[in-house]
C-alpha positions as CSV (number, residue, x, y, z in Angstrom):
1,X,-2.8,125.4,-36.1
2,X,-0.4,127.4,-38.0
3,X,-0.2,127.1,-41.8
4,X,2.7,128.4,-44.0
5,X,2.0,127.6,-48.0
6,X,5.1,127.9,-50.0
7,X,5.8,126.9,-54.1
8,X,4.4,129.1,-55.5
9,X,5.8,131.2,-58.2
10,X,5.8,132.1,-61.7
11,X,5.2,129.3,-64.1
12,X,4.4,128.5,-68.0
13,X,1.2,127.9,-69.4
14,X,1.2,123.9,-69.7
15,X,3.5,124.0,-66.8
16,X,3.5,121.9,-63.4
17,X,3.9,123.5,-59.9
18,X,3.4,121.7,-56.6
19,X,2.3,123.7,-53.8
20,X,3.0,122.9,-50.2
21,X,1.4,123.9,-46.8
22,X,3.4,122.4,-43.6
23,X,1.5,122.8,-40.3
24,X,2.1,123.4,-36.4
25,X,0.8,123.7,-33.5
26,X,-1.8,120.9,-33.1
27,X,-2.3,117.2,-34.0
28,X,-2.3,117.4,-38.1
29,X,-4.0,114.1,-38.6
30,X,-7.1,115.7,-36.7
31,X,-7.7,118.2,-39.6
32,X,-9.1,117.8,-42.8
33,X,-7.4,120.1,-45.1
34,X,-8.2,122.3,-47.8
35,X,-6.7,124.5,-50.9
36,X,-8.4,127.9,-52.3
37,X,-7.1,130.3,-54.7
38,X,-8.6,134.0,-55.0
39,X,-7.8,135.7,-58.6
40,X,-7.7,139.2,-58.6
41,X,-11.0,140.7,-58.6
42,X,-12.5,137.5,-57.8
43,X,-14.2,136.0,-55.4
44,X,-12.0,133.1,-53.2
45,X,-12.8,129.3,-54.7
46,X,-12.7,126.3,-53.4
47,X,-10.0,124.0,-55.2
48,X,-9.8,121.0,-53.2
49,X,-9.9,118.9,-49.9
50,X,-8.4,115.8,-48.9
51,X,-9.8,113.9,-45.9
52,X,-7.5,113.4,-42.1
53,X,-6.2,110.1,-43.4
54,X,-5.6,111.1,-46.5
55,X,-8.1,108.6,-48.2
56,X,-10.5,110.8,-49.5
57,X,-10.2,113.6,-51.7
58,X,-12.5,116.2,-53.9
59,X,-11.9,118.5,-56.4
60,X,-13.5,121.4,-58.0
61,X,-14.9,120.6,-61.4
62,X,-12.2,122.9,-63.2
63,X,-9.6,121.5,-61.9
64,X,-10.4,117.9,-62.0
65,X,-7.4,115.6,-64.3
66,X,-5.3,119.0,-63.5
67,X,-4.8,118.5,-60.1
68,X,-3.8,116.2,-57.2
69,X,-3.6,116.8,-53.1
70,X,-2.2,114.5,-51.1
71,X,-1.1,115.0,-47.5
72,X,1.4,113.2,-45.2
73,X,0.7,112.9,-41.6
74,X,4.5,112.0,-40.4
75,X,5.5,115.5,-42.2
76,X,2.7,117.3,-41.1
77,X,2.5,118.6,-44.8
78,X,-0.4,118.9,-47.6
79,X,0.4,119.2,-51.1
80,X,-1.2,120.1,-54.8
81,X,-0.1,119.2,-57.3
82,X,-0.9,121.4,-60.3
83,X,-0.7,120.5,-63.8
84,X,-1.1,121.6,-67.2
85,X,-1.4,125.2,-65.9
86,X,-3.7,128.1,-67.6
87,X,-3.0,131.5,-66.9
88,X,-6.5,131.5,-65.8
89,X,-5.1,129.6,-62.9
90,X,-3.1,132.7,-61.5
91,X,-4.5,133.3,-58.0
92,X,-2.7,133.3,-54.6
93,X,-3.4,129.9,-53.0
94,X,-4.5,129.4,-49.7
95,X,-4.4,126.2,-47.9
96,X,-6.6,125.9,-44.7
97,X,-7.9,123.4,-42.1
98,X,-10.7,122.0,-40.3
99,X,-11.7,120.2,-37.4
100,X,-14.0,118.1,-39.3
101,X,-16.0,115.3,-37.4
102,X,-15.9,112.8,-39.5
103,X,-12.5,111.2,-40.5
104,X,-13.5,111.0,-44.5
105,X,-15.0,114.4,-44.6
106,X,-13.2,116.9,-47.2
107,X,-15.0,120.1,-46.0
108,X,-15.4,122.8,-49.1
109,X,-16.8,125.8,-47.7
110,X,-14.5,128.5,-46.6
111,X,-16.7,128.5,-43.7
112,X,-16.0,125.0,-42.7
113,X,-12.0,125.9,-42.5
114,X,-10.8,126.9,-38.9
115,X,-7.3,127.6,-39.8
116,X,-6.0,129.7,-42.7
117,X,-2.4,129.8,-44.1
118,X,-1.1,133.4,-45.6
119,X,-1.5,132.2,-49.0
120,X,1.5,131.8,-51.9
121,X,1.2,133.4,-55.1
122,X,0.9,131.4,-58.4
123,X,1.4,133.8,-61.5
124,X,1.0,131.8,-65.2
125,X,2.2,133.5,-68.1
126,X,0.9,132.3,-71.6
């Protein structure tokens, strides 16, 4: 699977920014997919998952109420949505996938994710 991120950018504190990750290469409803963000000097974070159908989701406790992923099969395409933006939320953002077993599952371990995108940089200013 092939993943390219892209929307990323420079954005206000308070701002919105909706990332998107379009995939290739093999059948996208297979994969449960996943969104990390690293911040300079820190370690890489889980930031959410959303199951192959798209049903179920999960989100990291500091980004609950701030942020939404959503997927659509017929484009190939996940998404998060990204509210109310901090600066603490500058990071580049990686999307990635897995070949979960289960068709709910919303895998968040890096370790669970087969395929990795390049990653798209989110810069908030204050």
């Amino acid at each position: 699977v092939q993943l390219v991120e892209s929307g990323g950018g420079l954005a206000q504190a308070g701002g919105s920014l909706r990332l998107s990750c379009a995939a290739s290469g093999r059948t996208f409803s297979n994969y449960g997919m996943g969104w990390f963000r690293q911040a300079p000097g820190k370690e890489r974070e889980f930031v959410a998952a959303i199951s192959r159908g798209g049903s179920a989701t999960y989100y990291a406790d500091s980004v609950k109420g701030r942020c939404r992923v959503s997927r659509d099969n017929a484009k190939n395409t996940v998404y998060l949505q990204m509210n109310s933006l901090k600066p603490e939320n500058t990071a580049v953002y990686y999307c990635c996938a897995a070949a979960t077993s289960h068709y709910f599952d919303t895998p968040r371990g890096g370790s669970e994710y087969d395929y990795w995108g390049q990653g798209t940089q989110v810069t908030v200013s204050s």
